[in-house]
N, C-alpha and C positions, 0 to 999 in steps of 0.2 A: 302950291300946297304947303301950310305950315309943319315943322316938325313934329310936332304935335298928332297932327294928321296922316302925315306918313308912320308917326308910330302905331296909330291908332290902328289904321288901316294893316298893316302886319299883321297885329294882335286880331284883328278881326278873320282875315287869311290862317291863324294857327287857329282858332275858333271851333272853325270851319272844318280844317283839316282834322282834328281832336274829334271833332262829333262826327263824322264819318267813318272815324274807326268806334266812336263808343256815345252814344246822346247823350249817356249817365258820367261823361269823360269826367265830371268837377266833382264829383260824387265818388269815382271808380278807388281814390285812394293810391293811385300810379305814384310810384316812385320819382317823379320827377328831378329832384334833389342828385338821388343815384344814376338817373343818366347824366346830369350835370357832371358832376365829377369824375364819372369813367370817358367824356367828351374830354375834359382838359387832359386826361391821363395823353390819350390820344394826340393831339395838341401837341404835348410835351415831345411825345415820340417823335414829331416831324424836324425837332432842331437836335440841336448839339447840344447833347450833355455825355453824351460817353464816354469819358476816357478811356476806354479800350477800344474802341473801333474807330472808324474815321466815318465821319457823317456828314450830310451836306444837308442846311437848311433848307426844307422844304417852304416857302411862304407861301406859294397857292395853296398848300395842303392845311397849314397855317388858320389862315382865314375861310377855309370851309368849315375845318374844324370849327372855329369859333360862331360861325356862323350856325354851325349844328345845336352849341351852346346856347345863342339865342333862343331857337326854337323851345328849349327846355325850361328858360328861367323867363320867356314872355308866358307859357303853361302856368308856369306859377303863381307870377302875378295876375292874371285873369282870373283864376284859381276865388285869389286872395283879393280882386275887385280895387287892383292897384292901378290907379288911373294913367294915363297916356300925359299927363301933365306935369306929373312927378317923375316918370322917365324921364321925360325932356328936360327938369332943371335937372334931374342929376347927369345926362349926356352935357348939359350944356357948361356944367361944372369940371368935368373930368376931360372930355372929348378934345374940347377946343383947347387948353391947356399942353394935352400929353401929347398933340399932336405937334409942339412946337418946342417942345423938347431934342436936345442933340440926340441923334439915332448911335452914341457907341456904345458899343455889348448891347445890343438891342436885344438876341434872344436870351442871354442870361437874364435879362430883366424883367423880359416876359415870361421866362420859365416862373418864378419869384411871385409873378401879377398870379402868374393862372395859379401857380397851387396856393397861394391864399383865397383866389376863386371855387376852386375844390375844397378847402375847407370850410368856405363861408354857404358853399351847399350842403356839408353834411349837418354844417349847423342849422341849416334852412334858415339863413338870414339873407331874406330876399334885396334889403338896400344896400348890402353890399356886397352881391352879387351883380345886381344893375352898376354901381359904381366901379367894380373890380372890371365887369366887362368893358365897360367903355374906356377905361384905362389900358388896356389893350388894344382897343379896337383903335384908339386914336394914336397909341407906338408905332403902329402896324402902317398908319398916314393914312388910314381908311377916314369918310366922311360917313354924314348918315345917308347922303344918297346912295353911298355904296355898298352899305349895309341893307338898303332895300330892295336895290337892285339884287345884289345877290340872296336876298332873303327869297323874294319871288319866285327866282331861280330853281332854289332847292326845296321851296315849297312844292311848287311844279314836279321836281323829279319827284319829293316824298310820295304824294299824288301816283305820279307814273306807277313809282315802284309796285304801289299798294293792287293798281288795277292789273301789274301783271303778276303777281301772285306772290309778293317780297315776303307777306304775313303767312302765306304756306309755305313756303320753303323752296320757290321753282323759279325766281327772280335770275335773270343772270345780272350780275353786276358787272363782271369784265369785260367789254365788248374791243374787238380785236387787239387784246393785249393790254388795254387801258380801263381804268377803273370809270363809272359813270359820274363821278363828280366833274371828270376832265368833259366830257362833251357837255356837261349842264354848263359850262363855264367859258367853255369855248362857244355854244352858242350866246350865252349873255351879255358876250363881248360884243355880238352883232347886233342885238335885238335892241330895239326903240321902244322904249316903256310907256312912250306918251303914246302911241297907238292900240284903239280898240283891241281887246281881247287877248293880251300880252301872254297871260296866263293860260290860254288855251293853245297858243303860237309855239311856248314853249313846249309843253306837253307832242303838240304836233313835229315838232322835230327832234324831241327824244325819242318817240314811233320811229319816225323813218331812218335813225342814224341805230335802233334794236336790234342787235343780231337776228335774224330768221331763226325760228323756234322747230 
């Protein structure tokens, strides 16, 4: 599958997701922009910048963040009828580049990437949001397979969440002691995307790993 395809394919998966919560979703006027930027605030919070406290880079938490990111600024451009072609040269501009860059002070640098990312949302300047993230995404040594991979993923959980009541307020997210991004992530690491119904699979074992209600 070309790049291209696999992007398209995501955007087609938040579509989906979007008009299940609302069919008028392109219409509804959603903030998208402002969960962009309260996503990288988030982000931020998982590396080191405090000097008063002592922190330990969180990188899984890292890339779900940004991953969350995604979800907000592919809404956009579907929004705004910004095609899967023009991702691709701007991933294909930033991506393979930044991944080949020396990794030192990597989250200083990243911290810098996302909040110019956070302001180019409140600007609502969608290309260079797309550019700011893949600039990241490729620090980070992630691919775009790994970005679909884990796109899937938390698509999947959004999904879960919603069917067990995340939008009324009765969602548990902790499940024994851990937050639910950890088992979406821990199953993705097992799961084979080239097989039938991936997306239902994962769903299926967010069920069985749900705390009893």
């Amino acid at each position: 599958m070309s790049d291209s395809a696999l992007i398209q394919q995501m955007m087609n998966l938040q579509d989906q997701f979007n008009s299940n919560l609302s069919t008028s979703w392109r219409q509804d006027g959603n903030a998208y922009h402002r969960a962009t930027w309260l996503e990288a605030a988030e982000l931020i919070e998982s590396l080191n910048w405090k000097w008063w406290k002592h922190q330990t880079n969180d990188w899984g938490n890292v890339t779900v963040e940004l991953v969350d990111i995604w979800h907000f600024v592919m809404s956009q451009a579907i929004i705004r009828d910004y095609p899967s072609e023009m991702i691709e040269l701007t991933m294909d501009t930033h991506l393979k580049s930044e991944r080949l860059k020396i990794r030192e002070a990597k989250d200083q640098r990243i911290i810098l990437l996302v909040e110019e990312l956070a302001k180019s949302a409140l600007e609502k300047d969608l290309v260079k949001q797309i550019s700011l993230f893949f600039k990241v995404w490729g620090l980070l040594g992630h691919s775009l397979q790994d970005l679909f991979k884990l796109y899937v993923g938390k698509n999947a959980l959004n999904h879960f969440r919603q069917s067990k009541g995340y939008k009324q307020g009765t969602y548990i997210k902790i499940w024994n002691g851990q937050e639910d991004n950890v088992y979406m992530l821990k199953i993705m690491e097992e799961i084979d995307l080239s097989t039938e119904n991936v997306f239902q699979q994962v769903i299926d074992e967010l069920d069985k790993a749900y705390p009893a209600e």
